[in-house]
Structure formats: C-alpha cells, structure tokens
C-alpha positions in Angstrom: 9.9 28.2 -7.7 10.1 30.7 -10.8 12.0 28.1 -13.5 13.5 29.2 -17.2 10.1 29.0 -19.6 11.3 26.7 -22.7 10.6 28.0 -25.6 7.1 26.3 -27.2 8.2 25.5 -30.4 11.4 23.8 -32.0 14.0 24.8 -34.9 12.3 22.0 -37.3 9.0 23.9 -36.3 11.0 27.3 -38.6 12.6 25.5 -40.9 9.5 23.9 -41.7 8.0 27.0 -42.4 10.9 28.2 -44.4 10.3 24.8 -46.6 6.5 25.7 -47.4 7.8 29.1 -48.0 10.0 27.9 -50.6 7.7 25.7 -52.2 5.2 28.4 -52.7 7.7 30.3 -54.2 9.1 27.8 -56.7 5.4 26.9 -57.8 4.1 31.0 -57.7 7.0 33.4 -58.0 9.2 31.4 -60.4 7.0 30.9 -63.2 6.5 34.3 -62.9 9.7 35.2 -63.5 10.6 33.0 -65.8 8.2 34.2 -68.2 10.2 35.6 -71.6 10.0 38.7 -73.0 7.5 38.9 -75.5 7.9 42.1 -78.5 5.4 42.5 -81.2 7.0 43.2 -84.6 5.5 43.3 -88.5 5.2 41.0 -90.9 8.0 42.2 -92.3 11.1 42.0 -90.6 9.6 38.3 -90.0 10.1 37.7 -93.9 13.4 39.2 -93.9 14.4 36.7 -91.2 13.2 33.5 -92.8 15.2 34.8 -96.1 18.4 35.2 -94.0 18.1 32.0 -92.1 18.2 33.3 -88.6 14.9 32.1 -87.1 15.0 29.6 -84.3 11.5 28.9 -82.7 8.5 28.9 -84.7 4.8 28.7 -82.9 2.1 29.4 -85.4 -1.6 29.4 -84.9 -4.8 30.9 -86.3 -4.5 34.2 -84.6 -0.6 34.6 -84.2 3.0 33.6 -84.6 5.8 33.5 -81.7 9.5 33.0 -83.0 12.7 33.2 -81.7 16.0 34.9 -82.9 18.3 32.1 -83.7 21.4 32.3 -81.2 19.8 35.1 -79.3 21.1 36.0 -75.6 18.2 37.9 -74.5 16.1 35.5 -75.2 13.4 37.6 -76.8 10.2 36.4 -78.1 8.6 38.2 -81.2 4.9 38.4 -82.5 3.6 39.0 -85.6 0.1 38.5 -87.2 -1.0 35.7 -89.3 -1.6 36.5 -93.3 -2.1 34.3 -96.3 0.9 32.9 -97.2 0.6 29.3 -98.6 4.4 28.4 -98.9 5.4 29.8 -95.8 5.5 26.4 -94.2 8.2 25.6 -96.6 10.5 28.6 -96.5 10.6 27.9 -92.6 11.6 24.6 -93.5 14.1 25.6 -96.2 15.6 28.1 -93.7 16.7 25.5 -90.8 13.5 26.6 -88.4 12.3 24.5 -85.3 8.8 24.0 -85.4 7.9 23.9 -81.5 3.7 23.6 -80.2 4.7 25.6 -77.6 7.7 27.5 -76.7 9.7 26.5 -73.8 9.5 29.5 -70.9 13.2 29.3 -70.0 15.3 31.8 -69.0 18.7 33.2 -68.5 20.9 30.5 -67.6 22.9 32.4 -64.5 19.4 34.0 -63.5 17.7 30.4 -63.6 20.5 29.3 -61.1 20.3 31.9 -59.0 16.7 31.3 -58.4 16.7 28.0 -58.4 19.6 27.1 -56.1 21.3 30.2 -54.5 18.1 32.1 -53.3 16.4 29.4 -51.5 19.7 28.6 -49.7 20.0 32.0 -48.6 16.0 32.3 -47.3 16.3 29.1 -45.7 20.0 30.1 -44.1 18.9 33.6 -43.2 15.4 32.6 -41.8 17.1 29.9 -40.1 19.8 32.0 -38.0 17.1 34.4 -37.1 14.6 32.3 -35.7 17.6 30.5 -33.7 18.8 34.1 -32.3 14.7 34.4 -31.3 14.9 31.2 -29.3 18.3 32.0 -27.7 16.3 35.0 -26.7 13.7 33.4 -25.6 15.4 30.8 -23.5 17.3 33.4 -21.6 20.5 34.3 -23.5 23.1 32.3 -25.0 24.0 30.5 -21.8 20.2 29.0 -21.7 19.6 25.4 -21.6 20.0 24.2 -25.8 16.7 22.3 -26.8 18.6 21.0 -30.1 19.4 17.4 -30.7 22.2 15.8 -28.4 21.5 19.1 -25.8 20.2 18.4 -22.3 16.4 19.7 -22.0 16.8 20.2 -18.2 15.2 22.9 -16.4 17.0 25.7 -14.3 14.9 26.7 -11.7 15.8 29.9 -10.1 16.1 31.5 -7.2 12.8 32.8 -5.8 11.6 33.9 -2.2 8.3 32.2 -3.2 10.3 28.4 -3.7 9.6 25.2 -1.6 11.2 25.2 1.4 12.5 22.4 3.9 9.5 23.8 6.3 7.1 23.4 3.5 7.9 19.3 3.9 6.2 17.4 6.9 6.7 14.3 8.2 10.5 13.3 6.8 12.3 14.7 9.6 15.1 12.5 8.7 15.4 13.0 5.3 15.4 16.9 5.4 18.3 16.2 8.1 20.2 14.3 5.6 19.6 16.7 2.8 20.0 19.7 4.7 24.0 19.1 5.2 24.5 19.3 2.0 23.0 22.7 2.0 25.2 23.6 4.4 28.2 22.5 3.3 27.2 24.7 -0.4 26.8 27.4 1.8 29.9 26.8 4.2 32.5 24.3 2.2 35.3 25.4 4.1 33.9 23.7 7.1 34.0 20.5 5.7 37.7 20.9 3.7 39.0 22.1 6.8 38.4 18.8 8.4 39.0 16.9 5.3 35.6 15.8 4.8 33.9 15.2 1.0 30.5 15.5 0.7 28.8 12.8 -1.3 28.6 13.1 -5.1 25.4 11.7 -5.0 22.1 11.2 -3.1 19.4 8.6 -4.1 16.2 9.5 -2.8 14.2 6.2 -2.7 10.9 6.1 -1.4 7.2 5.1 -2.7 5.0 7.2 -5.1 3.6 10.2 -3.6 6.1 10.5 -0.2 7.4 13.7 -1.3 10.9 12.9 -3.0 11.0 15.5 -5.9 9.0 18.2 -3.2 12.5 17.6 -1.3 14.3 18.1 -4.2 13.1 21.7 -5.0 13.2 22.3 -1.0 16.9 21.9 -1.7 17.1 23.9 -4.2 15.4 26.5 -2.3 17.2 26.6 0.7 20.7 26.5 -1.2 20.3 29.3 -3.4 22.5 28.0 -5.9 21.6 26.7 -9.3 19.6 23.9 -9.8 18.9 21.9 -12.7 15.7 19.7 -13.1 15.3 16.6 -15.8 13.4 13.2 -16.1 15.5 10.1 -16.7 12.9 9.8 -19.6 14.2 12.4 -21.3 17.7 11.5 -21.9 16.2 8.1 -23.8 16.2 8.9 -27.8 15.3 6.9 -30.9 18.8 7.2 -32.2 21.7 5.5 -30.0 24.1 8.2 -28.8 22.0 11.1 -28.3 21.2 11.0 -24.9 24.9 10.2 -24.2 25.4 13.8 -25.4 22.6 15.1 -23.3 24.1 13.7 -20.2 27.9 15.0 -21.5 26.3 18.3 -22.1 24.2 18.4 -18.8 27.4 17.7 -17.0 29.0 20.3 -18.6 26.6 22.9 -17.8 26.8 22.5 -14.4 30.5 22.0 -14.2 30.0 25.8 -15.4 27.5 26.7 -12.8 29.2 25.3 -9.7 28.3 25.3 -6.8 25.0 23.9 -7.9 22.2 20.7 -7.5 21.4 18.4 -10.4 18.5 16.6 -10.1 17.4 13.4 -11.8 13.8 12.6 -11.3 12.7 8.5 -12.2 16.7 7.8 -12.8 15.5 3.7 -13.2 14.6 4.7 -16.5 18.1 5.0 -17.7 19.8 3.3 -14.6 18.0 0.0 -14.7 20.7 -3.2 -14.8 22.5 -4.0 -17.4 21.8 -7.5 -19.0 24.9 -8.7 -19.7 24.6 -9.9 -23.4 27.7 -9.6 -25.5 27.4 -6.7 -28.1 25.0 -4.9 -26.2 24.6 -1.4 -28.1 21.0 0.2 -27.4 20.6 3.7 -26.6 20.2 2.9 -22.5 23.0 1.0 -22.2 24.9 4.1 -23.7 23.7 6.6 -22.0 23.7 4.9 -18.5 27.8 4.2 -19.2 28.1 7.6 -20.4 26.6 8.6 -16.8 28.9 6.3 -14.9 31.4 7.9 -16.7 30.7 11.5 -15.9 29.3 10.6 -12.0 33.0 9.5 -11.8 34.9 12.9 -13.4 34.6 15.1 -10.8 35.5 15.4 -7.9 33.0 15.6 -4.5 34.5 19.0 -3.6 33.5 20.7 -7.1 30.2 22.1 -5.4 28.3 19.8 -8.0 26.0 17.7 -5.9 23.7 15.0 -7.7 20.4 14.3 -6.3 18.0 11.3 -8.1 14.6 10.1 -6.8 13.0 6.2 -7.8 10.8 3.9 -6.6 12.1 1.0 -7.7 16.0 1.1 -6.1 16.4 -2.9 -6.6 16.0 -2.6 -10.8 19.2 0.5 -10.2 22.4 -1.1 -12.1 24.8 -1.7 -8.8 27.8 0.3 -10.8 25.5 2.9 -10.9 24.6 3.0 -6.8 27.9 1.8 -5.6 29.8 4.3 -3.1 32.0 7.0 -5.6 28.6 7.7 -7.5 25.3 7.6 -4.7 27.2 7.5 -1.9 23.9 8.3 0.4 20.4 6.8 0.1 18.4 8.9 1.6 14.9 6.6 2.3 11.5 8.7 2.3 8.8 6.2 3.3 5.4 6.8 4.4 4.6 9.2 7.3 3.8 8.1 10.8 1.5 9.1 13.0 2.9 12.3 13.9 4.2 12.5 10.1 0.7 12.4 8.9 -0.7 14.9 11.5 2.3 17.4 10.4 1.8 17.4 7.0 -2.2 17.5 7.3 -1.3 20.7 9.0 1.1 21.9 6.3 -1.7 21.6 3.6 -4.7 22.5 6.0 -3.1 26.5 6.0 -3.9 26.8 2.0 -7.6 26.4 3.0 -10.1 27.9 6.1 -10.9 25.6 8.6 -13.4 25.9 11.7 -10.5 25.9 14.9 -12.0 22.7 16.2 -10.3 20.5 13.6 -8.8 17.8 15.7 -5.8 16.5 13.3 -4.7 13.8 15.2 -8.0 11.9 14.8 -7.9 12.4 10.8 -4.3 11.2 10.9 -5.1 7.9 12.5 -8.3 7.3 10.3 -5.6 7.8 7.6 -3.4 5.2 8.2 -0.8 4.5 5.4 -1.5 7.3 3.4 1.2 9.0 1.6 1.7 13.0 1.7 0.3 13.2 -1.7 -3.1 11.5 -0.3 -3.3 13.5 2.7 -2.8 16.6 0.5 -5.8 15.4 -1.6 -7.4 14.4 1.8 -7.5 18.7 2.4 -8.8 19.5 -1.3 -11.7 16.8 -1.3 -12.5 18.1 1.9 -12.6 21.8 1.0 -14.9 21.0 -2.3 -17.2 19.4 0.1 -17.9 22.6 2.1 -17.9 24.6 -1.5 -21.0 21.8 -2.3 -22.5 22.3 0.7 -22.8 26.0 0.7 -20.0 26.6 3.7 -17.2 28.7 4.2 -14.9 26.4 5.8 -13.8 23.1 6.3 -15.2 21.1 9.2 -14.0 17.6 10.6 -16.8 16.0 9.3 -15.9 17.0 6.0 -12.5 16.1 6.6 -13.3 12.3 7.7 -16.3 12.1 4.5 -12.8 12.9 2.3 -10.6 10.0 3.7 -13.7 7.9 2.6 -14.1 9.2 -0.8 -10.3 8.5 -0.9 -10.4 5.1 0.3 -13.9 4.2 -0.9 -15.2 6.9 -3.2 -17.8 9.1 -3.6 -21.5 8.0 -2.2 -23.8 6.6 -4.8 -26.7 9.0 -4.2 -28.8 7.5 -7.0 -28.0 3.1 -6.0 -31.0 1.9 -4.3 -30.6 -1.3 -2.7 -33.6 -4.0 -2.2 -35.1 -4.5 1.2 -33.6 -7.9 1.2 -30.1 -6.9 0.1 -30.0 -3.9 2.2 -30.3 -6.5 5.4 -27.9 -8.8 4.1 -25.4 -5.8 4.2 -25.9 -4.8 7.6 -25.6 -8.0 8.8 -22.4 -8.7 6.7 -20.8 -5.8 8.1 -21.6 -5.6 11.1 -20.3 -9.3 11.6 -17.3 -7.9 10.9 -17.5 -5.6 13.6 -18.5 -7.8 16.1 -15.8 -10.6 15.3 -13.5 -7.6 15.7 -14.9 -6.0 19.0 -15.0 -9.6 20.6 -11.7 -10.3 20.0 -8.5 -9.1 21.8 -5.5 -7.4 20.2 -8.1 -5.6 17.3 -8.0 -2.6 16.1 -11.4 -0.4 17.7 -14.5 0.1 15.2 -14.5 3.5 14.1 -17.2 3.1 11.5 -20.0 1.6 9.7 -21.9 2.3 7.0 -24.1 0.8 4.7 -24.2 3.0 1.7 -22.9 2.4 -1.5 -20.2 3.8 -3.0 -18.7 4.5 -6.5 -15.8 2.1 -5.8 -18.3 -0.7 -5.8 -18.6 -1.1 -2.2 -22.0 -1.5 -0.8 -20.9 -0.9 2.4 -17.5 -0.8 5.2 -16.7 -0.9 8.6 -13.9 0.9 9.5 -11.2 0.3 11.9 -8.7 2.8 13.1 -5.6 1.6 15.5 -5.0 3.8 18.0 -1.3 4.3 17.1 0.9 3.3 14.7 1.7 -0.7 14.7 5.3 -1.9 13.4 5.2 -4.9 14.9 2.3 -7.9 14.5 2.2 -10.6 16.2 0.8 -14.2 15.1 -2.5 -14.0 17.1 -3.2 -10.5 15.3 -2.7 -11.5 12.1 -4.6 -14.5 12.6 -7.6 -12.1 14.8 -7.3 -9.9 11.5 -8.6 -12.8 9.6 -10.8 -13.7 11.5 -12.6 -10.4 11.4 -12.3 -10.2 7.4 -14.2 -13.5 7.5 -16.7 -12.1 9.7 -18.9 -10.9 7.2 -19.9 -14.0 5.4 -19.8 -15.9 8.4 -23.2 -13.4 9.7 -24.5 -14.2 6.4 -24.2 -18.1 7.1 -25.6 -17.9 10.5 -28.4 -15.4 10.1 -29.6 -16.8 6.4 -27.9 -20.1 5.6 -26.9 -19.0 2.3 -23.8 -16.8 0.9 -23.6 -13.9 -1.3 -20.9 -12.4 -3.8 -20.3 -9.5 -1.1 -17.2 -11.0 0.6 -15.1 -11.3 -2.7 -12.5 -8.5 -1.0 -12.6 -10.0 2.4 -11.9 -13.6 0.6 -9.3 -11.8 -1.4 -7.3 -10.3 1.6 -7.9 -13.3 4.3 -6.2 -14.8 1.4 -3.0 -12.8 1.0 -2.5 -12.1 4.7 -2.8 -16.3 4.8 0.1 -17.0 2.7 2.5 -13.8 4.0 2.2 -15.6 7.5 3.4 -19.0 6.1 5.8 -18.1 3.0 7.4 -14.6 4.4 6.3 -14.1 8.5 7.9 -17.9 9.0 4.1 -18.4 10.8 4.1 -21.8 10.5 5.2 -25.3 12.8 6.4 -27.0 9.4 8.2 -24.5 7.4 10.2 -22.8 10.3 12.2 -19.6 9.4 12.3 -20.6 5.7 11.6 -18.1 2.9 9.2 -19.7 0.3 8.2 -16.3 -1.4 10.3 -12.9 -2.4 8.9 -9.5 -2.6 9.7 -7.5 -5.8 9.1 -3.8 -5.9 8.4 -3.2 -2.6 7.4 0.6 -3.2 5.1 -0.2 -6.2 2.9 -2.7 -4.6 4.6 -5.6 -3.4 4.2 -8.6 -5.9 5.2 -11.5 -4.4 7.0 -14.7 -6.0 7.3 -18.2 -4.8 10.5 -19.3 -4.5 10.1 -23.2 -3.6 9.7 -26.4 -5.4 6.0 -27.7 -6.7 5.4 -30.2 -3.7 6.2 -27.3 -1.3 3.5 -25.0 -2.9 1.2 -27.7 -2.5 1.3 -27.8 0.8 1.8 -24.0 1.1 -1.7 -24.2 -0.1 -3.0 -27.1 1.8 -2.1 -24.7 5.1 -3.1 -21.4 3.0 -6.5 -23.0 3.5 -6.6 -24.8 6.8 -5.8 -21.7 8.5 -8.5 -19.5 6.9 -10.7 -22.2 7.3 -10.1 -22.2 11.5 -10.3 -18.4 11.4 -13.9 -18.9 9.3 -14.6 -21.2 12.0 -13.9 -19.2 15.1 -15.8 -16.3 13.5 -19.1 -18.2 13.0 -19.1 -19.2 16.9 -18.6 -15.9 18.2 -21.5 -14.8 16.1 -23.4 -17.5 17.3 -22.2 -16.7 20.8 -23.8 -13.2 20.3 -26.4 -13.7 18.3 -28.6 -11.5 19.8 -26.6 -8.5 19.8 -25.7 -9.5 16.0 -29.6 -8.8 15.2 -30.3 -5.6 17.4 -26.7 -4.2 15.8 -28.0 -5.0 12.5 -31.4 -3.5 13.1 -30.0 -0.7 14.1 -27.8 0.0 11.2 -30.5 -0.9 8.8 -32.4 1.4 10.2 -29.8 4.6 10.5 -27.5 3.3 7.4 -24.1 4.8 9.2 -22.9 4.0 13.0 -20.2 5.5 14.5 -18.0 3.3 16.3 -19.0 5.1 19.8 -22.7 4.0 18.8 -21.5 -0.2 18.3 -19.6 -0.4 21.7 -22.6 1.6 23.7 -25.4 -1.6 22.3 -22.6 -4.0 22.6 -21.4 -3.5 25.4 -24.9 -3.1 26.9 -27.0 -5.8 29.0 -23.9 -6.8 30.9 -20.9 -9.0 29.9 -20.5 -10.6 26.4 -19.3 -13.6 25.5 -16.2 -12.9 24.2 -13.6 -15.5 22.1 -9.8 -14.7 22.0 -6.7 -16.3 21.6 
C-alpha cells in the first residue's frame, strides 16, 4: 500500500529556527545598527558650545573627546582633539555638562522600536506561514492529515494495485468472510438499504499477537478502494488532558468528509481500557475514550464510515465501548490450524525459490501453534540458511532446521559438552522418547537431538501430532506428564543421581498438574469447580487462584501426588525397557541427532516391548 509520507519535521522544529535567527540578530545586527553617528569637528566650535551652554555628553580621554549636542534629535556624536586646557573641567561644569565614561549607544526611539519589537514579529510571523504552506505542501494539500496539536496524526493509505489483498491472508477463512461483507456492502450499499439492513459501525478484531489482525485491516482497505485511515490507540494519549479528545473529534471529522471510507484503530485497549469508577475522574484516557463513545454513537451505520479496531486483550475493553451500537461484530482471528498453517506457509514460501519437493504439510504439523507471523519468519530463517550454505533455494531440510531455531535457537557450534555430560543427555532425552513411544494416546517422536542450542537447551526430543488436537482427554494429559518426567526418571535409573537438566520438564509437569485440577475439573474431590481464572488469554495466559487458603493447600497436596504417580509410572517403563534405553542412548550419543523413523526402527526391533498405558 502506497500511504501519504508525513512530513519529517514539525512547526516547533521552524519556529525554533526562526528563534536562533532572532537571537543572532539581536546580539549581531543590532548593535550594529545602533551604533551613533560619529562627526569629527575642531576645537573650536567645541569652545563656542561650552560658552553657550548647549553641550550634553562629555567623554574625555588622553587622545580624544566625544560630546553630545544638548537636545539633539539626530543624535549625533562629535570629536574633537585633546589640547592643554587646564580649566576646561570647570567650564564644562559651569555650563550644565554630563560627564559620562562612556556614552550610551542608543538610538532613535521609533527606529529602536521597530527593531526591537515589530521586525522580529514580522520574521517570526512571515517565516512561520511559509514553512506551514511547505508542510501543507508536503503533506499533500490542504486537505492532508494536520500534524498540529489537538489534529489526528492518522495515516491515509491509498489506493494502489500493489496493496494487501484478502488473497494475500491465509488461514482466517472466517474472518476474511466476515470482513469481506463489509466490502461489499461499500461497494454495493443499495443492496443492503434495499432490504433494510445496517451494516455494523464497528468491527473488533480480537486475536493474539502475530495472527494477522492489522494485515486484514490493510486487506480491507485494499479490496474496498475507498479511503482508509490508519492510527495507533497510542497516539491519541497526550500529556495535556483534552488533546487527544480533539484528535479523535478531528479524526471523525475527516472521515465524515471522506465517506464511504475505513477507519482503523490498531491496539484500541490503550485508550479503551475500563473505566475505574472513581468520583472526579479527569485524566487524559478517560477523556478521550468518552469523547470516542461519543463520536462511535453520531453517525449513523449507513454513512459509509465503517470502524475497524484490532487488541489482544478484549477483556481490559471498557463494556460501553464494545456494547452493540459501537462494535457490533467481533471478528476472532486465532491461531491457524493445520490447514491454516500449510496455507499461509505457501503464501510466504512464493517470495522465495524453493526446490518443488517441499512437502508443506509436514512443516505445518512440526509447527504446531505457531502464529502467521512465526511461520512467515519460519520462510526467512529458512531462506538465510540456504544463502549460508552456498545454495540457491530452499530445501525441507532447511525449512524443518528453521522451526528449530524458532523454537530452540540457533546451534551452539562452539559448546562442547564433557564425555560424561554428553551421556547423561542422551539418556535424558531419549527417556523421554521412550516413555512417550510406550505409551498410548502420544504424540509420535519426530526428533532427537543432542546438540546445544543458544536457547540454553542442551538438547530436545520432538513430538509432532499427527493432526490438530482440540480435545484432551484425562489419560493424555496425564501420558503428557508422564513423558515430560521421563527424562530425569532415565537419569535415576541409569546413574542414581539427578541433574539440573529437567528444570523445564519440572516446570511444565507442573503447570499442566494444576490446569487438570483447578481449570480441567480433573479431579475426584474438587468436581466441576473453578479454583483458578485465566486473565489475558491472548498474551500468555496468567492464571489466578480463586479459592480460599485451605483449598490451595490441598490443590497442592494433589498438584504433587499426581506428578509424583506420573514420575512413578515413567521410571517402571524405563526399567521395563531397559535394554532398549541403553542401545537408544548409544546410538544417539554416537550420531548426536535421530529422526523419529530411526527411534521406532531400534524400538520396535527384537520383537514386542513391554509397553505401560492407561
């Protein structure tokens, strides 16, 4: 999209300008100017002066003498030589003469005003409309977007046959659906008003960072063809209370102008978030969120002026703010599916050259819960890995070594592990992979490798589900546990001792714990009882108890007890194969990186195993 450049430099940036300007002046020019004229006369006609009393300034010293006529408009200075004249002193003093060291530099009274007042006025006035008439230039006429105090700074991006387009977006099928009605109805409005339908005044686009939400925006704007104005919530916040309430006024008059057109409000929780209710409330959010409500609610949903708004935290939105009259639609984008995630690797794979057996599918299921934004750095990592190594185009391997660096990071090339330590990871991971592959209702090994990596990782095992899961039942939450406990159970078994590796298996057997017992209703004692809330549930999820003291303590009294029988059940499979656990980690040791393929040919080998599920 080709969008209206703002000009790079502000009114305060000229008028500060104009004030060195004038500075210089008054400390260079006018000194200069008011420097008196000075005529050189004899000896004389400054006799004849003292006798008729009509010197004023007197400045005598041992080479000259400067004196004034008394009463004298022109303010003239004369000079005359110095003789020997003892009782001249005296006669200046009889004739009513101002002896002065030096003699002031004044000038013309009506000239010193006009200097000092008038003339900078009309520099700082006259530089000041020109350098506004070159921004109004700049900014595309007078009827450009005003950058001045109290004027909305949003961007009008125009139309362009290059723009964003809905078939630029992947893997929101249902979101372009909703948005692409109100497309139509700027194109056809007569439809709709034929019927007597409205279309919404606004559309909340609510989704978690990176799903695409302000990439639908500008697809909208590029399938309408109509104007579209652009601005972060941020920006109508100000220091002083009141100004952004005129930026949203004047943003809503704007496009009042432009209709049919799209205004979009990108991060609107930053002005939008609730109200706290305290009497005499009077900050600048408060303002300009009511100032909002009030313009959201002055037009009418037939005026061709749609509102569109993108967060990721809908919960902290003030509810006047999302009720029906103002967002009518919420429009979720949540993370791609399966066949979302294969689209949109697609969409970003044409930007670079790939060899034509790419198989997407298998890159979208490694990449399970990535957002379009990841999958679109998925494609760059994996094209600066063929730049490195010296090829052409992309290849799947380099395309499955990216979703590592993105989940894991880069591989520390330069991290040499001990002889001891390097054991102890291969046997730490692949317990995990053999608690996972003995179990039923897991997710199949994909992957495991035992080199370091920059995250701090000194190793992973990958699984990868075969589709996407919506739906988890109790034994494979508690078979997920088990597995992430599988790697300090192989060190317990094999050397009787533990290590600091399993921190972020401890961490997550953990979490996944409690969610069965406090959210999942997972447990005999509690029931279908909610002991913990989820609070932004795009930004991460932090969760808060919501039960007394004696319930948490026994929240964690089961926390532990069910991690503990997971543990448990993990150390006797191992022990159940133990002798697969040592040929698997031989093997690894040995080659650093399985695939999965490579783990279920040994382990399935030599028959049957032992298998424990639930």
């Amino acid at each position: 999209m080709k969008e209206a450049k703002s000009p790079k430099r502000s009114l305060l940036y000229y008028y500060g300008i104009v004030l060195i300007v004038l500075l210089l002046f008054n400390m260079i020019v006018s000194p200069m100017l008011m420097q008196r004229q000075v005529v050189d006369t004899d000896y004389g006609t400054f006799m004849r002066m003292i006798e008729n009393n009509t010197i004023g300034e007197v400045q005598m010293d041992d080479s000259e003498i400067l004196f004034t006529e008394k009463d004298d408009a022109n303010y003239v200075v004369y000079r005359t030589a110095v003789l020997d004249d003892p009782t001249l002193t005296q006669r200046l003093y009889d004739s009513g003469a101002e002896f002065s060291g030096t003699i002031e530099q004044t000038m013309n009274p009506l000239l010193s005003f006009l200097i000092t007042f008038v003339l900078p006025i009309v520099i700082f006035v006259a530089l000041g409309q020109y350098m506004n008439k070159k921004l109004i230039e700049q900014a595309g006429g007078k009827n450009a977007m005003s950058f001045g105090l109290g004027k909305s700074n949003a961007k009008v991006y125009v139309q362009s046959t290059a723009g964003i387009r809905f078939s630029d977006v992947a893997g929101e099928d249902e979101a372009k659906e909703s948005l692409a009605e109100i497309v139509d109805y700027l194109h056809n409005p007569k439809k709709y008003t034929d019927v007597g339908a409205s279309m919404p005044k606004g559309v909340l686009l609510v989704g978690p960072p990176g799903t695409g939400k302000t990439m639908l925006a500008k697809a909208v704007a590029g399938e309408s063809n109509v104007p579209f104005f652009s601005i972060s919530g941020s920006e109508f916040v100000e220091m002083f209370v009141g100004m952004g309430a005129s930026k949203v006024r004047d943003l809503f008059k704007q496009a009042k102008e432009k209709a049919p057109c799209i205004v979009f409000i990108d991060e609107i929780d930053a002005i939008g978030k609730k109200r706290d209710g305290q009497i005499g409330g009077n900050d600048e959010r408060e303002q300009t969120l009511n100032q909002l409500l009030t313009e959201m609610d002055g037009f009418e949903g037939n005026n061709g002026v749609i509102i569109l708004a993108a967060t990721n935290r809908p919960e902290s939105l003030d509810p006047a703010l999302t009720r029906p009259g103002r967002f009518d639609r919420r429009v979720p984008v949540e993370l791609p599916d399966l066949k979302g995630r294969e689209e949109i690797l697609k969409v970003h794979a044409k930007k670079i050259r790939t060899e034509g057996n790419v198989d997407y599918h298998t890159i979208a299921r490694m990449a399970s819960g990535a957002s379009g934004a990841d999958l679109a750095n998925i494609i760059n990592e994996a094209a600066l890995r063929a730049v490195r190594n010296g090829r052409t185009s992309v290849t799947q391997e380099d395309l499955e070594e990216s979703i590592e660096v993105v989940i894991a990071g880069y591989q520390k090339k330069n991290a040499v592990l001990s002889d001891q330590e390097k054991r102890v990871v291969a046997y730490h991971e692949i317990g995990h992979a053999l608690v996972a592959a003995s179990q039923s209702h897991s997710a199949p090994v994909q992957k495991i490798t035992i080199i370091p990596r920059t995250s701090g990782a000194l190793g992973y095992t990958m699984q990868v589900e075969q589709s996407d899961k919506y739906l988890m039942t109790r034994v494979e939450l508690e078979n997920r546990i088990a597995t992430l406990t599988g790697g300090r159970a192989a060190e317990e078994v094999v050397f009787g001792e533990v290590t600091t590796g399993a921190s972020n298996d401890i961490e997550q057997a953990t979490k996944l714990a409690r969610s069965m017992i406090t959210r999942y209703g997972m447990s005999d004692d509690f029931d279908m009882v909610a002991l913990e809330t989820v609070n932004n549930q795009y930004l991460g999820g932090d969760a808060s108890l919501a039960c007394s003291a004696e319930t948490q303590r026994e929240i964690d009294r089961k926390v532990v007890a069910l991690v503990k029988a997971q543990h448990e059940k993990a150390r006797q499979i191992l022990n159940a194969n133990r002798a697969k656990l040592d040929e698997l980690a031989q093997f690894l040791y040995e080659k650093e990186t399985i695939t999965g393929e490579e783990f279920m040919q040994i382990f399935n080998a030599d028959g049957k195993k032992e298998a424990l599920s639930k």
